[in-house]
N, C-alpha and C positions, 0 to 999 in steps of 0.2 A: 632298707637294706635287704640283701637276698636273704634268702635261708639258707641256702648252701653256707656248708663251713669257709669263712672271707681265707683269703690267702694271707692276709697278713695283717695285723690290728695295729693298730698305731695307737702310742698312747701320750698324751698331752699334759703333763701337769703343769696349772695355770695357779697364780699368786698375784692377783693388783695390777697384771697388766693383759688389760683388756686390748684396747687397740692392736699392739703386738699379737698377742691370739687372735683378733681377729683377720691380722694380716697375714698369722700364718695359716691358720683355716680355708682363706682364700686361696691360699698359692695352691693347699694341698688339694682340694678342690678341681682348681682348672689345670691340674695336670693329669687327676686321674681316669685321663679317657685313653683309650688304646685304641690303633690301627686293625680289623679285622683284618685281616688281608683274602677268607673266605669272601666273608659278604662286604667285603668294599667297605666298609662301615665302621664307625669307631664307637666303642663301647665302655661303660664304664667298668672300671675294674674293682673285685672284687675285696675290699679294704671294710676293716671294721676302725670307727677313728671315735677313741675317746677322750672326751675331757675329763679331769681329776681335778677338781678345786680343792684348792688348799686351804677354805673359811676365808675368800677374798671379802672386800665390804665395795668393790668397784662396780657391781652390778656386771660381772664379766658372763655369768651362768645364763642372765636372763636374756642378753643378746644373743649370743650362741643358741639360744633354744625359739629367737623368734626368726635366725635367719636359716637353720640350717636343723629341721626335724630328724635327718635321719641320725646325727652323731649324738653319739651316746653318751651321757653329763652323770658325772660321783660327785658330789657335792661333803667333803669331808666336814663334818661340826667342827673340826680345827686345823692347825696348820700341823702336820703330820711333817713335814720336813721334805727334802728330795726322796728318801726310801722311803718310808713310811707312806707317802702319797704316791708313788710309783708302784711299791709293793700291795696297795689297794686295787689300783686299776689292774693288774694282771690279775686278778681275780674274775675280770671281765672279760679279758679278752680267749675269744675262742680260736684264731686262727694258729697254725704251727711253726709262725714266725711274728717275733714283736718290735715291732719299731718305737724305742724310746724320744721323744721328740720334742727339742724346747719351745715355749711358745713366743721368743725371740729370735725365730728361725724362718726364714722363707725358701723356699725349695723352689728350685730353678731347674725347669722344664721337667725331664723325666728322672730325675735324679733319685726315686725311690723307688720306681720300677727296675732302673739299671744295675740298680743296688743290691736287688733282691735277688736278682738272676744271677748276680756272681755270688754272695751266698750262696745259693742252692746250686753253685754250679760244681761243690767239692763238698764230699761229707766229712772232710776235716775241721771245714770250719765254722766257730760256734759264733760269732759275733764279727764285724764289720761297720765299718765307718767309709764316708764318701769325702771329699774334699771338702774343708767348713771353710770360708773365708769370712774376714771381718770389712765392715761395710767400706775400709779404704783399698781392700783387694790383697791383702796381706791375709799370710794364712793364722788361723789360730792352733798355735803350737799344740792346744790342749785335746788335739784330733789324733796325733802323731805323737806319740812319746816313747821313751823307756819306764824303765821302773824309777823311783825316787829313793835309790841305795843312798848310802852313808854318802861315797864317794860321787856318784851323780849328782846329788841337792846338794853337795860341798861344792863341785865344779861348777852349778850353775848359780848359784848367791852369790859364787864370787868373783864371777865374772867369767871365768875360765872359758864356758859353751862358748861366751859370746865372741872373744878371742879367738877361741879354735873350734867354729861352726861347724867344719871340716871334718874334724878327728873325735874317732868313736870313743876313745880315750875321754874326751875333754866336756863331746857333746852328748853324752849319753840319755838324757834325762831328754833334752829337747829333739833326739834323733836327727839332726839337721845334718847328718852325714850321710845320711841316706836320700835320694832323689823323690820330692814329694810330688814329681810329675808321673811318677810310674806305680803302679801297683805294688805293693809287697806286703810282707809279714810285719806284724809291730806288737810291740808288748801293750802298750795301752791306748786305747780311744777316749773320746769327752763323750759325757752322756748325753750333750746337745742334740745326737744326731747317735745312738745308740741302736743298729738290728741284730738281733741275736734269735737263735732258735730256741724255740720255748726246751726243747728235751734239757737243752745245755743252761737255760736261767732256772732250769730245775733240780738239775744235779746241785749247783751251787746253793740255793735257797735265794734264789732272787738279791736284793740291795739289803746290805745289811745294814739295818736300824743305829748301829752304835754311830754309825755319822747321820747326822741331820743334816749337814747343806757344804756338803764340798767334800773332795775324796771319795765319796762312793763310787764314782767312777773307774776310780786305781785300784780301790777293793775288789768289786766287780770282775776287771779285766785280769787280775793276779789271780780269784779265787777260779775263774775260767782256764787260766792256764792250768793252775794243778790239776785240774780235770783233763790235762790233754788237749784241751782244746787250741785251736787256732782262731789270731786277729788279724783281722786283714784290711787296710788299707786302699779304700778303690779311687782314685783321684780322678776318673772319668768322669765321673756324677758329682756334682758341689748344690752347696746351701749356702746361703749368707745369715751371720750368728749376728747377732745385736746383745754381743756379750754384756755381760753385766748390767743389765738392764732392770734387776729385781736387789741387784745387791747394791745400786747407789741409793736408794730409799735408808737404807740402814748400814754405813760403812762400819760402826763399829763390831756393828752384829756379824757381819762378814768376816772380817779380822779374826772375831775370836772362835766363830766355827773354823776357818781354814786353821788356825794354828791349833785346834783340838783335832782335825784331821789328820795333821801330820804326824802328829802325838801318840794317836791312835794306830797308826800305820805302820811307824816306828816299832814302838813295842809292840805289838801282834806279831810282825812278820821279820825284824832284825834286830833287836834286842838281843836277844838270846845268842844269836850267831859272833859278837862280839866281845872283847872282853873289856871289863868296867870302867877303862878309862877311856875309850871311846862312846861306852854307852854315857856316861857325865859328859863329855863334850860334846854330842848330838842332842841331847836335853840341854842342853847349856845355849847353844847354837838355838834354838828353836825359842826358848824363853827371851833371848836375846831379838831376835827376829819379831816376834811380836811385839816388845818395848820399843822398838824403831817405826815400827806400820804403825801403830797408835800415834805417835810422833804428829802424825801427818793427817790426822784425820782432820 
């Protein structure tokens, strides 16, 4: 790796699946060369890229380090969770912008160069997402959202969004009223494919700990907003997500972090704003919702 300060560090946290990291290391790899257009010449670009193991037992660290010397490997003695393993690797990373990046992800062509430029192309904004798609070509909603209000996560359980995709009213939560062909502003991103400016993952204090594996991403983009900041949506540049890839190993474990996420979300951020018989029927709602997923495992 240079010595010069990289323009942008990229960080990896990996859990049991090898192959997928190694597939997305590949793609990140053979896209990061650039056109000189002085010397005719393409060159590699200036990227610091690390892995963050989570205490995998897949032998995922040892491959990574016998194909690929220059990326950087943290090797956690346990599984620290999405923040807690995220929040280590920023420890390492030197450059003044971080790309959070899952290793169910393949990056298609220049999609994190492009990405970077419209970041850095407004100092309003503190974080960015590119188009994710799911390996049928269908987008993954968890790129594009709203907030997850009272009234949003009521419309979308109960079917409401899917009824009226259309109307900001109905679709709030999934944004599907908005054109995910064009660029714009959005309340929330997936951390699948998360860049954000270190100044602005510092204001906030990075991934807060109190979620271990789901929701840190709603935390993240919410606690960004108070900060002023802007999210922005670039659909020029796409990835393909191989969602849920770490979470079919253990469906129950999944189940009960998401429904402590929303738990979590809930009372931190609109609790208080409601009065008691809403707040008993959003708790009510949510313990309900989890006795139905369980159902089905």
């Amino acid at each position: 790796m240079s010595k010069e300060i990289p323009e942008l560090s990229i960080i990896i946290l990996n859990y049991n699946v090898k192959e997928l990291l190694l597939n997305c290391l590949e793609s990140i790899v053979k896209n990061k060369r650039k056109e000189d257009k002085q010397s005719l010449r393409s060159k590699d670009l200036n990227w610091q890229i690390i892995v963050v193991d989570n205490a995998s037992s897949d032998g995922s660290t040892e491959e990574v380090r016998k194909r690929y010397e220059d990326i950087e490997i943290l090797e956690n003695k346990e599984n620290l969770g999405f923040a807690g393993g995220n929040n280590a690797g920023v420890k390492l990373a030197k450059a003044p912008v971080v790309l959070f990046l899952n290793p169910d992800t393949v990056i298609v062509g220049d999609a994190i160069q492009k990405t970077l430029e419209v970041l850095l192309s407004s100092p309003d904004y503190g974080a960015i997402t590119c188009k994710v798609e799911l390996p049928d070509g269908r987008l993954d909603y968890s790129c594009h959202r709203g907030f997850p209000t009272p009234w949003n996560s009521f419309a979308y359980f109960s079917g409401l969004s899917k009824m009226f995709p259309n109307s900001a009213i109905f679709a709030g939560y999934t944004a599907s009223f908005l054109n995910i062909n064009k660029s714009h502003e959005i309340d929330c991103l997936t951390g699948a494919f998360l860049m954000v400016r270190k100044v602005a993952g510092d204001q906030i204090g990075w991934w807060n700990t109190d979620y271990f594996w789901n929701g840190e991403d709603i935390e993240f983009c919410y606690s960004l907003k108070e900060k002023g900041w802007k999210i922005f949506y670039y659909p020029e540049a796409k990835i393909i997500h191989y969602k849920g890839s770490s979470a079919k190993k253990a469906k129950a474990e999944t189940i009960s972090h998401g429904i402590s996420a929303m738990r979590i979300f809930y009372k931190k951020h609109y609790y208080k704003k409601y009065p008691p018989l809403l707040r008993d029927f959003v708790l009510g709602g949510i313990k309900l919702l989890e006795q139905w997923r369980k159902l089905w495992i």
